[in-house]
C-alpha positions as MATLAB code, in Angstrom:
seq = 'XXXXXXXXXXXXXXXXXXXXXXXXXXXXXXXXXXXXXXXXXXXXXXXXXXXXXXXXXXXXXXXXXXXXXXXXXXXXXXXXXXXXXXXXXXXXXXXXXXXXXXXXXXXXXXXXXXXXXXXXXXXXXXXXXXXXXXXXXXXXXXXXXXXXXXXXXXXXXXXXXXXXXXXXXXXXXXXXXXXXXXXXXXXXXXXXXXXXXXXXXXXXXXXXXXXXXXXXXXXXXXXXXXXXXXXXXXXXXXXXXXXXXXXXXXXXXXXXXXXXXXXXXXXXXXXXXXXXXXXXXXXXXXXXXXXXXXXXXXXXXX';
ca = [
    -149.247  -58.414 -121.604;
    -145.837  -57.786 -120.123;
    -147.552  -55.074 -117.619;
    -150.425  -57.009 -116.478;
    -147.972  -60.155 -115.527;
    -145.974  -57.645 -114.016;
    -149.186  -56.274 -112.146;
    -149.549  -60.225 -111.250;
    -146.432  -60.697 -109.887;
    -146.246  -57.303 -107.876;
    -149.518  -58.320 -106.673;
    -148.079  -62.183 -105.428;
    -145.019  -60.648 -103.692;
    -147.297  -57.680 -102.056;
    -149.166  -60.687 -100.239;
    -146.547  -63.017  -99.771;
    -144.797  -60.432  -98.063;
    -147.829  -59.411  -95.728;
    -148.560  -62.787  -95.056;
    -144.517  -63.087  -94.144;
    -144.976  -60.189  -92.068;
    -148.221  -61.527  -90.076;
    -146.232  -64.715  -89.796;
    -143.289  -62.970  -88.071;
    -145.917  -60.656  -85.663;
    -147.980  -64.230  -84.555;
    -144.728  -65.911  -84.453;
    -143.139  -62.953  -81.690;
    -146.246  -62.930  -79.910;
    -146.164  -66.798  -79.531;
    -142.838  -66.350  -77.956;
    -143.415  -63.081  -75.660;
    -146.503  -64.239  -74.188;
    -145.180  -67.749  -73.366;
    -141.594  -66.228  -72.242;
    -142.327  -63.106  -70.167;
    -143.243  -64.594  -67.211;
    -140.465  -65.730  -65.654;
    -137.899  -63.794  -67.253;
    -139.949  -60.913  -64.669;
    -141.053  -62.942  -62.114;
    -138.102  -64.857  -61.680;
    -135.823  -61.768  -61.567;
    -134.281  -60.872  -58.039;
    -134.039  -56.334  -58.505;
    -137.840  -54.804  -58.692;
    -136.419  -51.682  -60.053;
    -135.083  -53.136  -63.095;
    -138.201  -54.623  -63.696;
    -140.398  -51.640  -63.146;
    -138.369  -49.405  -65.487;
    -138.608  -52.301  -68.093;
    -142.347  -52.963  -67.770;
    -143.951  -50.151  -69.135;
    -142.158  -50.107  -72.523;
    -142.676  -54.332  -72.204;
    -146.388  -53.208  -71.989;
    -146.295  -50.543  -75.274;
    -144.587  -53.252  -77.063;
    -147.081  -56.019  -76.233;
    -150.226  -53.531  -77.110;
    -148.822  -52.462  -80.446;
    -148.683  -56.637  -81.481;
    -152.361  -57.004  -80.126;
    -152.988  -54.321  -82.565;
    -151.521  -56.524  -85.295;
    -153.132  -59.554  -83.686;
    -155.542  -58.866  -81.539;
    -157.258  -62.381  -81.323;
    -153.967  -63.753  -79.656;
    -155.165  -65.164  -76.645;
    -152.388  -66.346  -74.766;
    -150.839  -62.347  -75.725;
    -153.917  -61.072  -74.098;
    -153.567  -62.644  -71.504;
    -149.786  -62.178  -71.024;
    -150.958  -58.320  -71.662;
    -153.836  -58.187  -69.101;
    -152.150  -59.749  -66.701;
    -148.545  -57.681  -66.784;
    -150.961  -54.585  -66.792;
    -152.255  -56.246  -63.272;
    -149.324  -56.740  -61.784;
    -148.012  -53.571  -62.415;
    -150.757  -51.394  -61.459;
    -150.487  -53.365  -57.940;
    -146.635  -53.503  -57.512;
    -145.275  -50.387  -58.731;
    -148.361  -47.952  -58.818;
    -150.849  -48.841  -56.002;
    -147.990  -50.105  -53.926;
    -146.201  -46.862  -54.215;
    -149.660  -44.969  -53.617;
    -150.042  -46.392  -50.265;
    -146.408  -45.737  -48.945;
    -146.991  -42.197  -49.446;
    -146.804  -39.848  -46.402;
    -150.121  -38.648  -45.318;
    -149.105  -35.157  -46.224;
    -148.729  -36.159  -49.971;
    -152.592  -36.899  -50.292;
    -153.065  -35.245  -54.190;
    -150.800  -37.638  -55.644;
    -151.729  -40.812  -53.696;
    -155.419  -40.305  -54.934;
    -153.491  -39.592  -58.514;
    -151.869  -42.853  -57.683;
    -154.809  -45.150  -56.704;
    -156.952  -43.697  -59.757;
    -154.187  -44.875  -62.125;
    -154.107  -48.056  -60.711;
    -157.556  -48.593  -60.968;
    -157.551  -47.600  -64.609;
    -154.771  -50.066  -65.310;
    -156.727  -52.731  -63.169;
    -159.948  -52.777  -65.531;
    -157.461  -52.652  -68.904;
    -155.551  -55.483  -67.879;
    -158.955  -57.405  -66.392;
    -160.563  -56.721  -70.309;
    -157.609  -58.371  -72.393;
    -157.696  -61.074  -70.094;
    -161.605  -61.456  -70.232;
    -161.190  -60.984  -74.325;
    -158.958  -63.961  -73.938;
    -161.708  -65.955  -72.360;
    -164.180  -65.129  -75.415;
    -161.305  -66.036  -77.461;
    -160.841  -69.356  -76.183;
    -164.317  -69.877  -75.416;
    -167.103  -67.821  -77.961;
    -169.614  -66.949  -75.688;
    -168.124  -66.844  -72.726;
    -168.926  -62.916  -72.281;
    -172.260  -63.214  -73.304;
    -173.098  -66.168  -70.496;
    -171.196  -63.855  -68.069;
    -173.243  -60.883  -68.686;
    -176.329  -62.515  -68.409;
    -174.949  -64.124  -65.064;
    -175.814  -67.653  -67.118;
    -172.230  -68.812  -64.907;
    -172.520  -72.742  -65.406;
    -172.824  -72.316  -69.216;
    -169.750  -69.890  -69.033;
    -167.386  -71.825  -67.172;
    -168.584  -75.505  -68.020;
    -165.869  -74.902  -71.247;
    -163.036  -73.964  -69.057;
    -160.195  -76.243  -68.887;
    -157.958  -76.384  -66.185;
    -155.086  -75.095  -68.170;
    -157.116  -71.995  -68.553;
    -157.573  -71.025  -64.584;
    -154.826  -68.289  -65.162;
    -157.743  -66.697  -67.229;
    -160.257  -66.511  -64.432;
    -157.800  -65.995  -62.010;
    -156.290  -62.697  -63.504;
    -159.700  -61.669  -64.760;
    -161.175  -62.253  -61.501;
    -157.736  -60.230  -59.437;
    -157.962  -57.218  -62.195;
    -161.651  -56.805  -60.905;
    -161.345  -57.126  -57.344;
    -158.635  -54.632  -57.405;
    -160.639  -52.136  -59.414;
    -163.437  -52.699  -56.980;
    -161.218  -52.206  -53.563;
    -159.571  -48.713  -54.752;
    -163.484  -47.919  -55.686;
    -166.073  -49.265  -53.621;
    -168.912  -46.508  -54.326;
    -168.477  -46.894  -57.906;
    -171.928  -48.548  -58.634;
    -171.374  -50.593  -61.871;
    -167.975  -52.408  -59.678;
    -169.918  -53.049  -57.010;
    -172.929  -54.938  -58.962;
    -170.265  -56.371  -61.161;
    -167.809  -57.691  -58.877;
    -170.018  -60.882  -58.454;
    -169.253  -62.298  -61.578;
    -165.695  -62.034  -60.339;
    -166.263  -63.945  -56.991;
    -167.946  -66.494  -59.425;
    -164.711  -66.819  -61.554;
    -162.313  -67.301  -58.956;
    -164.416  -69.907  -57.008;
    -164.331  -71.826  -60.583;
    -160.854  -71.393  -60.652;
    -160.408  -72.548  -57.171;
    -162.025  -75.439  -58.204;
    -160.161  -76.197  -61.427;
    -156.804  -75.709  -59.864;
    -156.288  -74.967  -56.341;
    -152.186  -75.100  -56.696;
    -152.253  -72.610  -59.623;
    -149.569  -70.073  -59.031;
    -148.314  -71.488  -55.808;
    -151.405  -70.564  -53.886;
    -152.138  -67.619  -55.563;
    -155.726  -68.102  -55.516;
    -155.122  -69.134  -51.535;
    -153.546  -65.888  -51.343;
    -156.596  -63.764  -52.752;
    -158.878  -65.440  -50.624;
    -156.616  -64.643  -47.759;
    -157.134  -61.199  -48.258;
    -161.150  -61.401  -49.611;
    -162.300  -63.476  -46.468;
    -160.043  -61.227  -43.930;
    -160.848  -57.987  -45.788;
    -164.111  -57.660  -46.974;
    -166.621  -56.101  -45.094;
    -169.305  -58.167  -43.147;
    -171.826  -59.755  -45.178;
    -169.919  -59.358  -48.517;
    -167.304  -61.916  -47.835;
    -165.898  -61.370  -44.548;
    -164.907  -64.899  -42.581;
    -162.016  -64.761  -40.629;
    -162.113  -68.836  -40.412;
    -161.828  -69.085  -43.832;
    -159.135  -66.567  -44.090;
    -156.992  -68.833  -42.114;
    -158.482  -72.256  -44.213;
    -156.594  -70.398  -47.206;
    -153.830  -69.070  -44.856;
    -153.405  -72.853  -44.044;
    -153.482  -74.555  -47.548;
    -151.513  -72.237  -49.218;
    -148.548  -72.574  -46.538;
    -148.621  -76.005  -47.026;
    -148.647  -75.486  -51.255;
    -145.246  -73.578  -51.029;
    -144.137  -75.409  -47.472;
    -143.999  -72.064  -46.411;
    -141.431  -70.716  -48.890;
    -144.092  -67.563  -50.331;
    -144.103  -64.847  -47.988;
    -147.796  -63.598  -49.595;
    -149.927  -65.609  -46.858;
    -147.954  -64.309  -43.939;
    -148.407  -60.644  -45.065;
    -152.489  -60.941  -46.537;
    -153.080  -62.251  -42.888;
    -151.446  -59.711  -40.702;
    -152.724  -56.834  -42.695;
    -155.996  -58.111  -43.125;
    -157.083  -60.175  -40.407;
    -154.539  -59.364  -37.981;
    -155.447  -55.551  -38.413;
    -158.895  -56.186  -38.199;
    -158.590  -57.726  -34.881;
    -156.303  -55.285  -33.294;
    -153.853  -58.479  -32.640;
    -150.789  -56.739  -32.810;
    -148.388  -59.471  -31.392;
    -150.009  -61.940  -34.327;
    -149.281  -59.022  -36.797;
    -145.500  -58.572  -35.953;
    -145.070  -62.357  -35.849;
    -146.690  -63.307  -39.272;
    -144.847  -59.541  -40.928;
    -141.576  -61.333  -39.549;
    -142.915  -64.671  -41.177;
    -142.876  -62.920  -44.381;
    -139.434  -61.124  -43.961;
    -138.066  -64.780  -42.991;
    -138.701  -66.718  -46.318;
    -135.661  -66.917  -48.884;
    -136.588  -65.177  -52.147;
    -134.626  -67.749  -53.789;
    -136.111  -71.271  -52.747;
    -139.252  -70.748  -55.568;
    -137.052  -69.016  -58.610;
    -140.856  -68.256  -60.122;
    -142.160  -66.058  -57.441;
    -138.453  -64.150  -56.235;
    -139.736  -60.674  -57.669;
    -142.736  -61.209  -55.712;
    -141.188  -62.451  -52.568;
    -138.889  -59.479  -52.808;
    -141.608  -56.849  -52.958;
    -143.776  -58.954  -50.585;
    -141.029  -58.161  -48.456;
    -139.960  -54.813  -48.929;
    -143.962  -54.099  -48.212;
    -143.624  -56.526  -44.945;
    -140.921  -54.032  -43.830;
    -142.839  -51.086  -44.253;
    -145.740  -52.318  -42.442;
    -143.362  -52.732  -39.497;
    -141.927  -49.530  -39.595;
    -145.494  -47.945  -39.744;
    -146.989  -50.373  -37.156;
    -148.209  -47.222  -35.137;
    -150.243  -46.265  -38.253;
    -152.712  -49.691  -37.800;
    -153.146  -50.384  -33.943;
    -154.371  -48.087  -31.435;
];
């Protein structure tokens, strides 16, 4: 009798402390995945936060594995594996010298493996939310997907949507991205539409680079390039140096307008870091790629 209440009671703790221990995990990812972003975004030396990001990354995957229905960790997850991949892998890839071609092709495949990890956590946060909402997507069923989407949600698309494109761009003859990458335009018009101000013009700031950059008759429209140029200037009243350098290496390039090209790079170099605290890492390496452009100016005009 004395064993089996024993048993009982081993039994009561054993769950108690599991359920303690899930309570604890859920609790920590609660806090990261609310927390993170401006403890990173708002810091002013990208170094410190590029040595710090890939062990923040490892720590946030092994609580997914504990809790892998968190959406808002997903999405903190997917969308830290984003960034990363563009500001401290592909970035680095493309200020390689010429002569170093192995490793910036190393580079750029890395970052496109990172883009389509981060842009699946953040579309298994969608599902999450919204059951269903991967199903509607694959069948291209995009009213039914996105009529659930709140507007507190357009960080979803919007990474989801960035992760893709960014995939796509490093890999335009891979045949799956290409026929794919529609349901990504689709997402980021819908979060356009739900919240044009989200991220201080981020979304502006993609389509900067999608009108000006794509090729002609997948997206290409240099007037609406400069629509998005426009609005998103006006959304940060001109403190986010992102517009001023998606133009001049998109559009600017494109047209062989080299004055317009030094002017906006300048545009970009002008804007204090510190007058949006949220988007100082991002000004900074805006920056730091604005300066590099200028130093390489030979390596875009004829």
């Amino acid at each position: 009798m004395k064993k089996n209440i024993f048993m009982f009671l081993s039994g009561i703790l054993l769950i108690s402390a599991c359920s303690i221990e899930q309570m604890i995990v859920e609790r920590l990812a609660d806090s990261l995945s609310s927390g993170m972003g401006t403890s990173f975004s708002g810091e002013d030396d990208p170094e410190l936060v590029g040595d710090a990001l890939p062990f923040a990354l490892k720590l946030f995957d092994s609580l997914l594995e504990q809790t892998p229905r968190h959406a808002d960790l997903l999405l903190a997850t997917g969308s830290a594996y984003i960034m990363y991949a563009n500001a401290y892998v592909q970035t680095e890839a493309e200020m390689l010298d010429a002569s170093e071609h192995e490793k910036k092709q190393r580079l750029l495949q890395r970052a496109g493996r990172l883009y389509l990890r981060g842009r699946d956590m953040v579309l298994k946060s969608l599902e999450v939310k919204y059951p269903g909402f991967g199903a509607c997507l694959e069948n291209r069923e995009y009213e039914k997907a996105f009529y659930p989407i709140e507007k507190q949600d357009t960080g979803r698309l919007y990474w989801a949507a960035v992760g893709w494109f960014a995939a796509f761009s490093l890999d335009g003859f891979n045949l799956d991205l290409s026929i794919s990458v529609l349901k990504a335009e689709k997402m980021m018009e819908k979060a356009l539409e739900l919240n044009e101000s989200y991220n201080f013009g981020a979304i502006h700031d993609f389509y900067i680079l999608f009108n000006g950059s794509m090729p002609e008759g997948r997206g290409y429209d240099e007037a609406k390039a400069r629509e998005h140029f426009t609005r998103s200037i006006e959304i940060t009243k001109g403190q986010n140096a992102s517009p001023y350098f998606n133009l001049a290496v998109s559009v600017s390039i494109k047209n062989q307008n080299k004055e317009e090209y030094i002017s906006l790079l300048n545009e970009a170099l002008a804007v204090n870091p510190d007058a949006i605290p949220d988007i100082r890492l991002l000004n900074i390496i805006i920056q730091r790629k604005a300066k590099w452009y200028l130093e390489h100016i030979d390596d875009y005009f004829i």
